[in-house]
Gaussian input, Z-matrix of N, CA and C with variables (Angstrom, degrees):
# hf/3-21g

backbone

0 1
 N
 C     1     B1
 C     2     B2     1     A1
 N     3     B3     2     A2     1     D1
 C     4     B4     3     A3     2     D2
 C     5     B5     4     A4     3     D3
 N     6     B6     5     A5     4     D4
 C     7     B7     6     A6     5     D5
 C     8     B8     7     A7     6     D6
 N     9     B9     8     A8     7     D7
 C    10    B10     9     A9     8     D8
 C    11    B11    10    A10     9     D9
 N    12    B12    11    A11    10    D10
 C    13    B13    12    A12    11    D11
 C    14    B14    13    A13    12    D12
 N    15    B15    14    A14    13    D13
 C    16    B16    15    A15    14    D14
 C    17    B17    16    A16    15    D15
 N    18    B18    17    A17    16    D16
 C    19    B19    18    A18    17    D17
 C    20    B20    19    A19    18    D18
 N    21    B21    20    A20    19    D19
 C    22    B22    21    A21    20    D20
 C    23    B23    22    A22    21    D21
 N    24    B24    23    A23    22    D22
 C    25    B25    24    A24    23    D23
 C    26    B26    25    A25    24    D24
 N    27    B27    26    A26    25    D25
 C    28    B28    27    A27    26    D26
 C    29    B29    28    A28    27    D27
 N    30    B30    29    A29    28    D28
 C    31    B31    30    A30    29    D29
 C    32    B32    31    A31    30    D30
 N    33    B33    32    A32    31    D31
 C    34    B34    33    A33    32    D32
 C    35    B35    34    A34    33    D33
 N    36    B36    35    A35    34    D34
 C    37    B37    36    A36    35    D35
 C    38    B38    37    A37    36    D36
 N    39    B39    38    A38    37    D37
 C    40    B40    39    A39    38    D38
 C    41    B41    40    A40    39    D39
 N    42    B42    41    A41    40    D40
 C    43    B43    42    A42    41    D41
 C    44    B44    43    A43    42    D42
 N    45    B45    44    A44    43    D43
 C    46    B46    45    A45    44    D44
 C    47    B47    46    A46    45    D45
 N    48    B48    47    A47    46    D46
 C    49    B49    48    A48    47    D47
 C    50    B50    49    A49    48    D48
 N    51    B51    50    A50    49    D49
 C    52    B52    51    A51    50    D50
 C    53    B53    52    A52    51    D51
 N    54    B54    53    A53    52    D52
 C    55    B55    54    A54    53    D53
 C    56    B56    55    A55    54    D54
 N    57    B57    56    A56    55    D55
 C    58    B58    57    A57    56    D56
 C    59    B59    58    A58    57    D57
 N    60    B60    59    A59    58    D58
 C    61    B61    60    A60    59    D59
 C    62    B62    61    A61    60    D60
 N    63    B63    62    A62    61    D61
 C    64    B64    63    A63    62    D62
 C    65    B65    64    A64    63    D63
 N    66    B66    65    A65    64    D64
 C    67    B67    66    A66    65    D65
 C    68    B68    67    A67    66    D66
 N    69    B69    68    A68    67    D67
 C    70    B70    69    A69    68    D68
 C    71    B71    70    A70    69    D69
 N    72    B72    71    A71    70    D70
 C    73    B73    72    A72    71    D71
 C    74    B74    73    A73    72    D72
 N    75    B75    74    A74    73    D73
 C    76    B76    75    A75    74    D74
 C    77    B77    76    A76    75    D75
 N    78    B78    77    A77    76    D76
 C    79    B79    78    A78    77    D77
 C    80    B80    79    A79    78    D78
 N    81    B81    80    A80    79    D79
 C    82    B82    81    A81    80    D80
 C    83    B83    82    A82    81    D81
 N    84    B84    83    A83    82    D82
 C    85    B85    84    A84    83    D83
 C    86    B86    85    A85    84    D84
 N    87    B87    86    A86    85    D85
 C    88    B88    87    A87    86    D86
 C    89    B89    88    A88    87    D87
 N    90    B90    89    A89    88    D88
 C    91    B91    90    A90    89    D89
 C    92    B92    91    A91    90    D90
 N    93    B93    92    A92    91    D91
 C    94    B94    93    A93    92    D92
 C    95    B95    94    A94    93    D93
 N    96    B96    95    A95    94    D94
 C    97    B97    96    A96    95    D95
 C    98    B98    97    A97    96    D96
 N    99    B99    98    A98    97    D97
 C   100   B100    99    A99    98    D98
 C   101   B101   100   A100    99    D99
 N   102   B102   101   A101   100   D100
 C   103   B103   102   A102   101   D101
 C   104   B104   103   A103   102   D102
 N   105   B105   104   A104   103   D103
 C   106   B106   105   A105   104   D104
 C   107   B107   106   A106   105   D105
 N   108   B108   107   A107   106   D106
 C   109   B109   108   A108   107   D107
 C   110   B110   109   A109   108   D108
 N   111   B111   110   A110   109   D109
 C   112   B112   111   A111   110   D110
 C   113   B113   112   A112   111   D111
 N   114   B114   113   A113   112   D112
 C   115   B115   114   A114   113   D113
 C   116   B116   115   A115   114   D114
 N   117   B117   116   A116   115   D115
 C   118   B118   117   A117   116   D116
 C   119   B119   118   A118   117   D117
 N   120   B120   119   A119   118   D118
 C   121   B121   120   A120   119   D119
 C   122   B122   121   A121   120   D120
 N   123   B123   122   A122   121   D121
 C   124   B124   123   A123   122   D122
 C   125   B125   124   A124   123   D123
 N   126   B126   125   A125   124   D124
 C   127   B127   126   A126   125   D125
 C   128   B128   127   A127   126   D126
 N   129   B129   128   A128   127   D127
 C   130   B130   129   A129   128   D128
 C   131   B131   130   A130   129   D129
 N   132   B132   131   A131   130   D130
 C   133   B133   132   A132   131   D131
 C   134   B134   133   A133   132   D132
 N   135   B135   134   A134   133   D133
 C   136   B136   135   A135   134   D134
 C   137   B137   136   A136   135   D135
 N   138   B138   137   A137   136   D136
 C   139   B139   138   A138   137   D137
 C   140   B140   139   A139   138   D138
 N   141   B141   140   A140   139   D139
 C   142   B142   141   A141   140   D140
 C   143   B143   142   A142   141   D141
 N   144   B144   143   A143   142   D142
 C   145   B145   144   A144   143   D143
 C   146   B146   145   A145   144   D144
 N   147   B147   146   A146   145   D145
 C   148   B148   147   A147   146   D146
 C   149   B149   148   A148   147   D147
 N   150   B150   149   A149   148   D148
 C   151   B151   150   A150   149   D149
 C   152   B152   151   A151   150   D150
 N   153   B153   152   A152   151   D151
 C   154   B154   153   A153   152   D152
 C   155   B155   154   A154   153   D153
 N   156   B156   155   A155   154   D154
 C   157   B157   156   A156   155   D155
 C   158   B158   157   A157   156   D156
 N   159   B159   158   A158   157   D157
 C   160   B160   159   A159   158   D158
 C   161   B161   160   A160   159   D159
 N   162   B162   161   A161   160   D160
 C   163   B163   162   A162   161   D161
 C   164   B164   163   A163   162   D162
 N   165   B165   164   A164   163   D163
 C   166   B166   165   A165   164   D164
 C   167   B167   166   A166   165   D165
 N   168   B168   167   A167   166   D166
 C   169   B169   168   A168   167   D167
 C   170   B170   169   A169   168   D168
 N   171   B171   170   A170   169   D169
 C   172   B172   171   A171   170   D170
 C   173   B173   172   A172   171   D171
 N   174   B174   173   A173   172   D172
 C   175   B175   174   A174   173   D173
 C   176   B176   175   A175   174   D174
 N   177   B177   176   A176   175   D175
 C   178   B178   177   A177   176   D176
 C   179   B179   178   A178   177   D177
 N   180   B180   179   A179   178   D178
 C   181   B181   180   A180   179   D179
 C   182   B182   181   A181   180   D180
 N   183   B183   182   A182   181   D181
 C   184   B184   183   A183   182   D182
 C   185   B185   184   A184   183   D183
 N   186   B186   185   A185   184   D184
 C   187   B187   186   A186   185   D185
 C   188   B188   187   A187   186   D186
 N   189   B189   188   A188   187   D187
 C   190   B190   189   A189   188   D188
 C   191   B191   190   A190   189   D189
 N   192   B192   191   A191   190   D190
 C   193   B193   192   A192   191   D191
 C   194   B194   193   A193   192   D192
 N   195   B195   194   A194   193   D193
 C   196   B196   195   A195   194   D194
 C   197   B197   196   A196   195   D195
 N   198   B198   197   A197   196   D196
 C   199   B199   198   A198   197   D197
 C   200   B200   199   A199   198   D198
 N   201   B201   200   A200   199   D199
 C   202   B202   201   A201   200   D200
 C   203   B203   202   A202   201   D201
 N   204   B204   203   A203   202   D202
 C   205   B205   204   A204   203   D203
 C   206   B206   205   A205   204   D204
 N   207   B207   206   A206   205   D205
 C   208   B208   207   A207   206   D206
 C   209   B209   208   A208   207   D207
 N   210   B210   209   A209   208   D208
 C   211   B211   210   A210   209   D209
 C   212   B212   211   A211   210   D210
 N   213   B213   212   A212   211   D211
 C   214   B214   213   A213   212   D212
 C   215   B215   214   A214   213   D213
 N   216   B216   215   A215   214   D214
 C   217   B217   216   A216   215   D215
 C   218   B218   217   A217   216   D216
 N   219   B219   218   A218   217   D217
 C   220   B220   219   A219   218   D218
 C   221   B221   220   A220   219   D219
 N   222   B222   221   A221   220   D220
 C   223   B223   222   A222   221   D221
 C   224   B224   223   A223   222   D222
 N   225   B225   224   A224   223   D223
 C   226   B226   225   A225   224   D224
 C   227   B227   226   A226   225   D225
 N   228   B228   227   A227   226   D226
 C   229   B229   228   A228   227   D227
 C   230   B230   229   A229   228   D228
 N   231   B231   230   A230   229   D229
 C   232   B232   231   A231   230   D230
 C   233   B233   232   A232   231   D231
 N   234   B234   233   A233   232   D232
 C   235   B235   234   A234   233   D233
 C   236   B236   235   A235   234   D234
 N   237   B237   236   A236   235   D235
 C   238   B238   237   A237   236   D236
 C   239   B239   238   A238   237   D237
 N   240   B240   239   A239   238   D238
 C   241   B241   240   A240   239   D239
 C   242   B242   241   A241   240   D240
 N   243   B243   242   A242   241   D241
 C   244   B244   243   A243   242   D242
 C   245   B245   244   A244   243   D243
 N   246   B246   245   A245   244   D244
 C   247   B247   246   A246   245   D245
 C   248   B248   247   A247   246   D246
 N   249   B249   248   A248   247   D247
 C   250   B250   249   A249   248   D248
 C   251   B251   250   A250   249   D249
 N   252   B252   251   A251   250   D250
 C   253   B253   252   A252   251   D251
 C   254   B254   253   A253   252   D252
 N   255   B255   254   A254   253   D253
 C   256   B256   255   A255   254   D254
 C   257   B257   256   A256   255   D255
 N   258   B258   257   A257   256   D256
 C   259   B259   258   A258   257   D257
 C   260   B260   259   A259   258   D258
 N   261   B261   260   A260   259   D259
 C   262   B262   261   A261   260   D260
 C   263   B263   262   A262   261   D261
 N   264   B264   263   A263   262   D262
 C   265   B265   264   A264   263   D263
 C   266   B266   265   A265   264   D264
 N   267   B267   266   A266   265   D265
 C   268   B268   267   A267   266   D266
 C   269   B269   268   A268   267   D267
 N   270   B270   269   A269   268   D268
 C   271   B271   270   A270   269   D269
 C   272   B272   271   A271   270   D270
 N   273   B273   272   A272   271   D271
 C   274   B274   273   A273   272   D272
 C   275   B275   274   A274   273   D273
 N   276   B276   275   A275   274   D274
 C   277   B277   276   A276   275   D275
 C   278   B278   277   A277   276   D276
 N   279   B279   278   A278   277   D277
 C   280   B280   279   A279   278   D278
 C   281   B281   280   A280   279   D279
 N   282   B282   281   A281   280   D280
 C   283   B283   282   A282   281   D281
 C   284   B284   283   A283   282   D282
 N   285   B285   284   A284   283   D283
 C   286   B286   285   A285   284   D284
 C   287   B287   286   A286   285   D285
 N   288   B288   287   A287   286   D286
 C   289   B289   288   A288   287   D287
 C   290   B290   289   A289   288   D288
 N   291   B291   290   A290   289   D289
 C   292   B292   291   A291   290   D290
 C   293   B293   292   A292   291   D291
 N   294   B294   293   A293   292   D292
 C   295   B295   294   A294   293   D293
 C   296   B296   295   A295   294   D294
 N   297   B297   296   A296   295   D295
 C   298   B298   297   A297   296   D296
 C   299   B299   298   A298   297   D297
 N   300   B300   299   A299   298   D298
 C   301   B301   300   A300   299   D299
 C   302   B302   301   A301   300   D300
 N   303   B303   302   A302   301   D301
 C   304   B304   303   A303   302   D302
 C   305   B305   304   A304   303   D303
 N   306   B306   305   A305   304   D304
 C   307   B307   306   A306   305   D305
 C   308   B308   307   A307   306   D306
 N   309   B309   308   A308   307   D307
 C   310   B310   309   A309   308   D308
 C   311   B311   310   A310   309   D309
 N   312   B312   311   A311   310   D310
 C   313   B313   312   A312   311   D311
 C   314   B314   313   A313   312   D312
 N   315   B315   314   A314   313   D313
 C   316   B316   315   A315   314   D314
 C   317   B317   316   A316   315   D315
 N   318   B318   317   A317   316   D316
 C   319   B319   318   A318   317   D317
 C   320   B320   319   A319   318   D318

   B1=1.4601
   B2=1.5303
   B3=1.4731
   B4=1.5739
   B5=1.6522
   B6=1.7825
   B7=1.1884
   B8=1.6209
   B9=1.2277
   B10=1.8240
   B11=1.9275
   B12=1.0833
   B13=1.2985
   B14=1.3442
   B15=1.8058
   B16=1.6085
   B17=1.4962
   B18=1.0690
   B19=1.5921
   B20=1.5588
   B21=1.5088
   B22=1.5460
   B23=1.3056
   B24=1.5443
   B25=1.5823
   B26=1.4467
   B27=1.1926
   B28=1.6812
   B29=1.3700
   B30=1.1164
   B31=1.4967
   B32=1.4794
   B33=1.2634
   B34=1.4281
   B35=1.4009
   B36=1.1574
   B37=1.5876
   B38=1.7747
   B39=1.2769
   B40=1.6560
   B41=0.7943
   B42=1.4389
   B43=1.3468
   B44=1.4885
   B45=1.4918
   B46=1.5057
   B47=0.8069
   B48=1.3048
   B49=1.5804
   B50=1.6787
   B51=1.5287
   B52=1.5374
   B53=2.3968
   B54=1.2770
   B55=1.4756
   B56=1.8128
   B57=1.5311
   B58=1.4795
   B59=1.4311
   B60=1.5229
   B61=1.7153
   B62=1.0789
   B63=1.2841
   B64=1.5935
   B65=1.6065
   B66=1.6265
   B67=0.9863
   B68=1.1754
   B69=1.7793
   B70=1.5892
   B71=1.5568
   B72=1.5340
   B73=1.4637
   B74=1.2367
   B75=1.1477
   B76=1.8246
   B77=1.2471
   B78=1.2808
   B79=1.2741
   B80=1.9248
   B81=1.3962
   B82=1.4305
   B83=1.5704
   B84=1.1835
   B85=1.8285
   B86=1.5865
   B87=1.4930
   B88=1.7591
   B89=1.5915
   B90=0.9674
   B91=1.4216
   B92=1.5138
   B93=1.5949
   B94=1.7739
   B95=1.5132
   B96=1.0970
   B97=1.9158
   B98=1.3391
   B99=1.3933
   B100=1.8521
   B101=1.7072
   B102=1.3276
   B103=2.0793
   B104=1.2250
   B105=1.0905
   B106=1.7563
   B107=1.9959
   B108=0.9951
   B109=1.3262
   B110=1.5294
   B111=1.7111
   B112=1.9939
   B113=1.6244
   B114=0.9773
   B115=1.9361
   B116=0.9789
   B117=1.5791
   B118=1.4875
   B119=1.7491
   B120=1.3675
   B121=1.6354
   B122=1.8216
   B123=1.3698
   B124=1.3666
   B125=1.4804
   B126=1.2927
   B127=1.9417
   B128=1.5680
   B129=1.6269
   B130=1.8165
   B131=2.1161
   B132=1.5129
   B133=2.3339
   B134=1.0629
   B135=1.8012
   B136=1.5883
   B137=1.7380
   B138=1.3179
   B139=1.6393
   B140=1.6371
   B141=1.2392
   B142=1.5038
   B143=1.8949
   B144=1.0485
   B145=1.5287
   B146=1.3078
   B147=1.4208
   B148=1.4224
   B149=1.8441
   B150=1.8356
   B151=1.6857
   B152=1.8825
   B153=0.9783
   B154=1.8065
   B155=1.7535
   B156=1.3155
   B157=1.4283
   B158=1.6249
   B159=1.4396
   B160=1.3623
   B161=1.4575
   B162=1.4987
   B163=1.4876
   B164=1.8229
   B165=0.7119
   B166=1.7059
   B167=1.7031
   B168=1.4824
   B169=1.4186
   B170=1.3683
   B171=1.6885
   B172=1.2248
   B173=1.7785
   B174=1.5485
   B175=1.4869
   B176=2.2163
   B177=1.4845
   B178=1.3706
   B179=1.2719
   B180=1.3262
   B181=1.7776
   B182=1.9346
   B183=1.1028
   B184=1.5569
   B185=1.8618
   B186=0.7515
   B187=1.6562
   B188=1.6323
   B189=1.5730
   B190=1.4557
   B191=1.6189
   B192=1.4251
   B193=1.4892
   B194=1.3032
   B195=1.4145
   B196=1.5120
   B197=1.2981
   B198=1.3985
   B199=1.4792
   B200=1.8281
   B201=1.1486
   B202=1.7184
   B203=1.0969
   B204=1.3988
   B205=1.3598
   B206=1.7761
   B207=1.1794
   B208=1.7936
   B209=1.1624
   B210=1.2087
   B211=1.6387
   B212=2.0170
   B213=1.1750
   B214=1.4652
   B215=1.7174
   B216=1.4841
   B217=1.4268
   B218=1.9536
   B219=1.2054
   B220=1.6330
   B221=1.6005
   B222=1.6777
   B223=1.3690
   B224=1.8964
   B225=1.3935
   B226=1.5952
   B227=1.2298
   B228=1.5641
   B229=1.4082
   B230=2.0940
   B231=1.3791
   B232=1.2162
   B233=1.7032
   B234=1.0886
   B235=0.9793
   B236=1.2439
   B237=1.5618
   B238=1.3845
   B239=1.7860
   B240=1.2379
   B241=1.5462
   B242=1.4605
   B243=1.6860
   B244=1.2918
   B245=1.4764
   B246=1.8791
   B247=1.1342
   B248=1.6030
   B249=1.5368
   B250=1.3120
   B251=1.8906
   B252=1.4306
   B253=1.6271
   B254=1.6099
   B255=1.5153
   B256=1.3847
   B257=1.9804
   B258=1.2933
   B259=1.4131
   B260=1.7235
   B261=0.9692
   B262=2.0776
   B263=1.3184
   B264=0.6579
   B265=2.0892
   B266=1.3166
   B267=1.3604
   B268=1.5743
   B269=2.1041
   B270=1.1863
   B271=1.2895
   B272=1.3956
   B273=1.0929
   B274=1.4436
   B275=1.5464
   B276=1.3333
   B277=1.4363
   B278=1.6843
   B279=1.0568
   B280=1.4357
   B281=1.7957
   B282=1.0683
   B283=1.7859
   B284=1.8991
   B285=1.6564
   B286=1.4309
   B287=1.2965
   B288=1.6069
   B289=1.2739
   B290=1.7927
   B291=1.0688
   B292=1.2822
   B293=2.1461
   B294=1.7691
   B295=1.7506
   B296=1.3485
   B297=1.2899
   B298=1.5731
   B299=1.7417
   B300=1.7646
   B301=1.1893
   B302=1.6869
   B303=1.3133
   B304=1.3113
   B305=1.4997
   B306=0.9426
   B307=1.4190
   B308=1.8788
   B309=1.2840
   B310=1.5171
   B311=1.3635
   B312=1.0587
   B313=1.2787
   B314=1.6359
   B315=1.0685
   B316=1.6262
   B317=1.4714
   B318=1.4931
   B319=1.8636
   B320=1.6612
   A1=110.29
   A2=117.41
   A3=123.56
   A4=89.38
   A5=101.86
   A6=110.43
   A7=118.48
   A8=99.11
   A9=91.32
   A10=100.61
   A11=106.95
   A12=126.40
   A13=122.03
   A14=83.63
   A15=77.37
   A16=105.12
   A17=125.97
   A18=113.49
   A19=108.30
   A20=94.61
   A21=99.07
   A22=97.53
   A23=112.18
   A24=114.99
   A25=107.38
   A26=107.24
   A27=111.81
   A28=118.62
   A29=103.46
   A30=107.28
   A31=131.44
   A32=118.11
   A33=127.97
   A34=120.98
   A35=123.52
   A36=154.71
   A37=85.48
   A38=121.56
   A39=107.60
   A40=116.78
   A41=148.85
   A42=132.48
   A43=96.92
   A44=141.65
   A45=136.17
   A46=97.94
   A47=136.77
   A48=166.09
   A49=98.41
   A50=124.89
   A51=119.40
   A52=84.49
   A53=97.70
   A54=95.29
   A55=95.45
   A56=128.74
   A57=127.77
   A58=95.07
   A59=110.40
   A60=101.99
   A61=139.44
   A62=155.09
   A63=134.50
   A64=115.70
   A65=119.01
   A66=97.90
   A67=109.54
   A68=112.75
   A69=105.74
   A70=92.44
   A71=118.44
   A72=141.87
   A73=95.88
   A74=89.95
   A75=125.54
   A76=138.31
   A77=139.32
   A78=136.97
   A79=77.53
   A80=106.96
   A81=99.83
   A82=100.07
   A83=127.76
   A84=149.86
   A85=109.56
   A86=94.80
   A87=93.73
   A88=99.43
   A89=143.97
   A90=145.09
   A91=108.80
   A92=107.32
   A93=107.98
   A94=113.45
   A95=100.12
   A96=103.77
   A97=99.35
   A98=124.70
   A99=118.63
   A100=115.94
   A101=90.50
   A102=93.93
   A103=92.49
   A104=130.36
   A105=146.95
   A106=76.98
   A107=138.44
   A108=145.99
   A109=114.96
   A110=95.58
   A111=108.12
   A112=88.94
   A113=140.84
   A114=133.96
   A115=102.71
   A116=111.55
   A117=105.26
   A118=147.47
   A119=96.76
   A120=131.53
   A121=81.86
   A122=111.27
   A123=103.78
   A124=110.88
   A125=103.84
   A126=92.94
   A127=127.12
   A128=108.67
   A129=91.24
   A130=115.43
   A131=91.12
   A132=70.63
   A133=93.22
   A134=122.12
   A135=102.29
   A136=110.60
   A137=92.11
   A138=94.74
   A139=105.31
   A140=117.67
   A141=106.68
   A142=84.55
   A143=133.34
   A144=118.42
   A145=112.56
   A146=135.66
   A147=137.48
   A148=119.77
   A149=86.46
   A150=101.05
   A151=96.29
   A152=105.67
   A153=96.26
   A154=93.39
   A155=97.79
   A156=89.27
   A157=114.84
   A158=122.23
   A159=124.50
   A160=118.29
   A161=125.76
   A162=137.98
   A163=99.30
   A164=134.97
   A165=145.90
   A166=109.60
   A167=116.11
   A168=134.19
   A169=93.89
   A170=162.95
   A171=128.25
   A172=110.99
   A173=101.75
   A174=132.73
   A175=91.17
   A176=97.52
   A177=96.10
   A178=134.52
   A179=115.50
   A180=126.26
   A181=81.06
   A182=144.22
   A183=158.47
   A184=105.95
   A185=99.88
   A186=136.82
   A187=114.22
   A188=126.31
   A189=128.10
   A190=97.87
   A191=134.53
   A192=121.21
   A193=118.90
   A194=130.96
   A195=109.62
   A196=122.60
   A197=121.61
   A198=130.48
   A199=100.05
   A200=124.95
   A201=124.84
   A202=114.43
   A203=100.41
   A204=117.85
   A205=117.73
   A206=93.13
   A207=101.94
   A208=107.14
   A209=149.58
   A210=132.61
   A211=89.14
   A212=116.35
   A213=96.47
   A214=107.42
   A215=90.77
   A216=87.92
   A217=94.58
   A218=123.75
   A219=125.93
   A220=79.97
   A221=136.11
   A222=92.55
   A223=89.94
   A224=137.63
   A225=102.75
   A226=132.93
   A227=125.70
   A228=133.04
   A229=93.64
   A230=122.12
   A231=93.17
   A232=93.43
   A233=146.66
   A234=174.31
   A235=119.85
   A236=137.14
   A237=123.28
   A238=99.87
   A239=90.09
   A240=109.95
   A241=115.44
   A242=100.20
   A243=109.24
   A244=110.83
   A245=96.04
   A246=95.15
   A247=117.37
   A248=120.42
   A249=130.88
   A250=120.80
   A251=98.93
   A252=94.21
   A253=99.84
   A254=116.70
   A255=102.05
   A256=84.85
   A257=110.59
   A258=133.24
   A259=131.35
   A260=90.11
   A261=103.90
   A262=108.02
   A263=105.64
   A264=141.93
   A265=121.90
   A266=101.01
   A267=110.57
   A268=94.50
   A269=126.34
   A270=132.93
   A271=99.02
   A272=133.51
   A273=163.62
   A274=111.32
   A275=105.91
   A276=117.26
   A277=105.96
   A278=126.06
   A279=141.99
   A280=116.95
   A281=107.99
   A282=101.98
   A283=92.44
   A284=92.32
   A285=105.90
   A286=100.89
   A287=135.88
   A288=109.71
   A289=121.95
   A290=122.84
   A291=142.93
   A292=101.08
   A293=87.20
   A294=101.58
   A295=107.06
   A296=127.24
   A297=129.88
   A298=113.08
   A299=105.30
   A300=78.29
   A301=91.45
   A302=126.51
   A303=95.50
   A304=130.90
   A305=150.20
   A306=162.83
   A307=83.48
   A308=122.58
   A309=118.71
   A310=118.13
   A311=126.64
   A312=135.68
   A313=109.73
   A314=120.85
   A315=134.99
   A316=134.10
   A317=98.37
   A318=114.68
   A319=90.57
   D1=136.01
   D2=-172.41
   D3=-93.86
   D4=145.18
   D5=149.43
   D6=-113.99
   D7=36.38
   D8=-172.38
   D9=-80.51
   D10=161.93
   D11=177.85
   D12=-132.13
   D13=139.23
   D14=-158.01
   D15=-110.19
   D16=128.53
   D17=-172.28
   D18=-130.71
   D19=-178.44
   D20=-172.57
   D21=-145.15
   D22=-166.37
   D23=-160.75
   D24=-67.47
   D25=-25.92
   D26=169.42
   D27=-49.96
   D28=-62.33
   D29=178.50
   D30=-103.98
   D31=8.30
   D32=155.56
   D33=-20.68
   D34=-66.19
   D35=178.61
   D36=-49.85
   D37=-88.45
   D38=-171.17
   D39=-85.72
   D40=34.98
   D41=149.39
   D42=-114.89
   D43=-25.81
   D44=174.72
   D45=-94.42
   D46=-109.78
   D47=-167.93
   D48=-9.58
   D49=-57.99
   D50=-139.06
   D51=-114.71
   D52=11.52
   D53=-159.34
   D54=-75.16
   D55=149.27
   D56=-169.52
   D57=-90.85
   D58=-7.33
   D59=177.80
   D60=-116.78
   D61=140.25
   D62=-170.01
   D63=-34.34
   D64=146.04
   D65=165.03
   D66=-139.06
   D67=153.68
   D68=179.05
   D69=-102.65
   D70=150.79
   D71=171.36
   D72=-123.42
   D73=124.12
   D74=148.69
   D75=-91.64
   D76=89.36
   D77=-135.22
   D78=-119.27
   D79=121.55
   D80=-178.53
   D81=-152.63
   D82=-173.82
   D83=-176.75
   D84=-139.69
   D85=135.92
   D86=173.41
   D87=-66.83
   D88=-26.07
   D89=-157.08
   D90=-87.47
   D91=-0.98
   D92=-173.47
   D93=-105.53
   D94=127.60
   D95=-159.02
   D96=-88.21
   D97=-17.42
   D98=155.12
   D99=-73.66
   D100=-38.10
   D101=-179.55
   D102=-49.61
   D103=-47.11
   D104=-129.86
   D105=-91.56
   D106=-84.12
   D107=-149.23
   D108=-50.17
   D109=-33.23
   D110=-166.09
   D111=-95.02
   D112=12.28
   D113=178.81
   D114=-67.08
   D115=-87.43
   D116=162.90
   D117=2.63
   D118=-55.05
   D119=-171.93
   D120=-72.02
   D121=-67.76
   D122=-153.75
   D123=-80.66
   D124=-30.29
   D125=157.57
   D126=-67.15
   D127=-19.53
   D128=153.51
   D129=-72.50
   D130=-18.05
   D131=-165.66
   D132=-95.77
   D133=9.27
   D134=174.78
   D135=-90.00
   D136=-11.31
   D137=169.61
   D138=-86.57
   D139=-25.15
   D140=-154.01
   D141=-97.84
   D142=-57.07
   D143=176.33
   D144=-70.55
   D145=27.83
   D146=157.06
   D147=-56.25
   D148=108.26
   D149=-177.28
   D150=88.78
   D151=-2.47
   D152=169.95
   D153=-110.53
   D154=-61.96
   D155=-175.39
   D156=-145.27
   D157=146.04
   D158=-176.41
   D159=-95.95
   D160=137.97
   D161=-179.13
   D162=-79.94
   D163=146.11
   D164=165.40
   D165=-137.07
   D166=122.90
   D167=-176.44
   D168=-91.42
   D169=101.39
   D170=118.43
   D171=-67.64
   D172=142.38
   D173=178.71
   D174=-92.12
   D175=102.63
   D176=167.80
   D177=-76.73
   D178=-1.32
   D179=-171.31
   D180=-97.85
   D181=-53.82
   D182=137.92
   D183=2.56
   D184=-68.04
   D185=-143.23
   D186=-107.86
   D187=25.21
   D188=-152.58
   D189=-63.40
   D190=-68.87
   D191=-177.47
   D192=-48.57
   D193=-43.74
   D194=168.70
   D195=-54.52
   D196=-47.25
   D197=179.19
   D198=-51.89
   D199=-46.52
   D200=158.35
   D201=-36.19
   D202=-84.20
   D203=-174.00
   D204=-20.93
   D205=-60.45
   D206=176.87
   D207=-81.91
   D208=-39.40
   D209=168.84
   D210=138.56
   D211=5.16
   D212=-160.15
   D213=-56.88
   D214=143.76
   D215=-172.19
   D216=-132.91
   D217=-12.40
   D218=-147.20
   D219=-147.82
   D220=133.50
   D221=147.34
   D222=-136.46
   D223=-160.61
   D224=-15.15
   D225=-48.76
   D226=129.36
   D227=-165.26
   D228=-106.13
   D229=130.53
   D230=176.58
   D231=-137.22
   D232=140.47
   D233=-41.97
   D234=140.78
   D235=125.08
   D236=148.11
   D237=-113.74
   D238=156.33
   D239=172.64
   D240=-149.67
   D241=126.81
   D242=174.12
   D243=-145.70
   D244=132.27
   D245=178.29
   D246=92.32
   D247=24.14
   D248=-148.62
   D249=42.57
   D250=15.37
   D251=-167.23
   D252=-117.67
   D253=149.21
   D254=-169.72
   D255=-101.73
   D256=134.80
   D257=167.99
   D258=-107.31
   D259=10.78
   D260=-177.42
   D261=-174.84
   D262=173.56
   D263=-171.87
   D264=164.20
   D265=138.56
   D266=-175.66
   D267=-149.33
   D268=157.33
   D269=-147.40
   D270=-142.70
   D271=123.36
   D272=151.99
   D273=105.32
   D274=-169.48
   D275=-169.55
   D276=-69.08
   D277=117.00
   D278=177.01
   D279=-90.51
   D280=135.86
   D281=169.81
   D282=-63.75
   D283=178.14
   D284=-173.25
   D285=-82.12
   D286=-33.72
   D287=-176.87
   D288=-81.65
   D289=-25.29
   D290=159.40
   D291=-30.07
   D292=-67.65
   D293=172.98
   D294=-45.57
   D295=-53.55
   D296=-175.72
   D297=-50.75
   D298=-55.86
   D299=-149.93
   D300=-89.72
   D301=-12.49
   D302=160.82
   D303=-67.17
   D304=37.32
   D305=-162.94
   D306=-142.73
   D307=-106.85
   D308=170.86
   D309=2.61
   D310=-76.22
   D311=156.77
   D312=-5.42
   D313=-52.49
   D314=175.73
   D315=-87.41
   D316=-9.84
   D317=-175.80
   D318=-65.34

């Protein structure tokens, strides 16, 4: 079972911004055949960092001012944020352990 979440400009603010736990963002497109490849990946660490840390999907074709807002220009764009503050980024489709320990990196 996935716990990723998928939000939009609505809810950006409480599910990233106000969240007590690290978070990785995924700023991705149904139309991206790497977005498309790392889902998978991140619906296993959203079970496996469950209560350490939360996955968040914004859909940028969905979502045009956030996708601004942060600069996305390439995606998958993925993001950590902690603390309402974004503290990392790293850019394209990653193997799963690569995904891990950058997430770790932030526990």
């Amino acid at each position: 079972m996935s716990n990723v979440i998928h939000a939009d400009e609505g809810t950006f603010e409480q599910a990233v911004l106000k969240s007590d736990v690290p978070v990785l963002v995924d700023f991705w497109a149904q139309w991206c055949g790497p977005c498309r490849s790392i889902a998978p990946i991140l619906d296993d660490l959203s079970t496996e960092f469950d209560g350490k840390a939360r996955i968040v999907k914004i859909d940028v074709d969905s979502n045009p001012n956030l996708a601004a807002q942060f600069g996305i220009r390439s995606i998958p764009a993925l993001f950590i944020f902690k603390g309402g503050e974004k503290v990392d980024a790293v850019a394209g489709a990653l193997p799963k352990p690569q995904l891990q320990a950058f997430i770790n990196k932030h526990l």
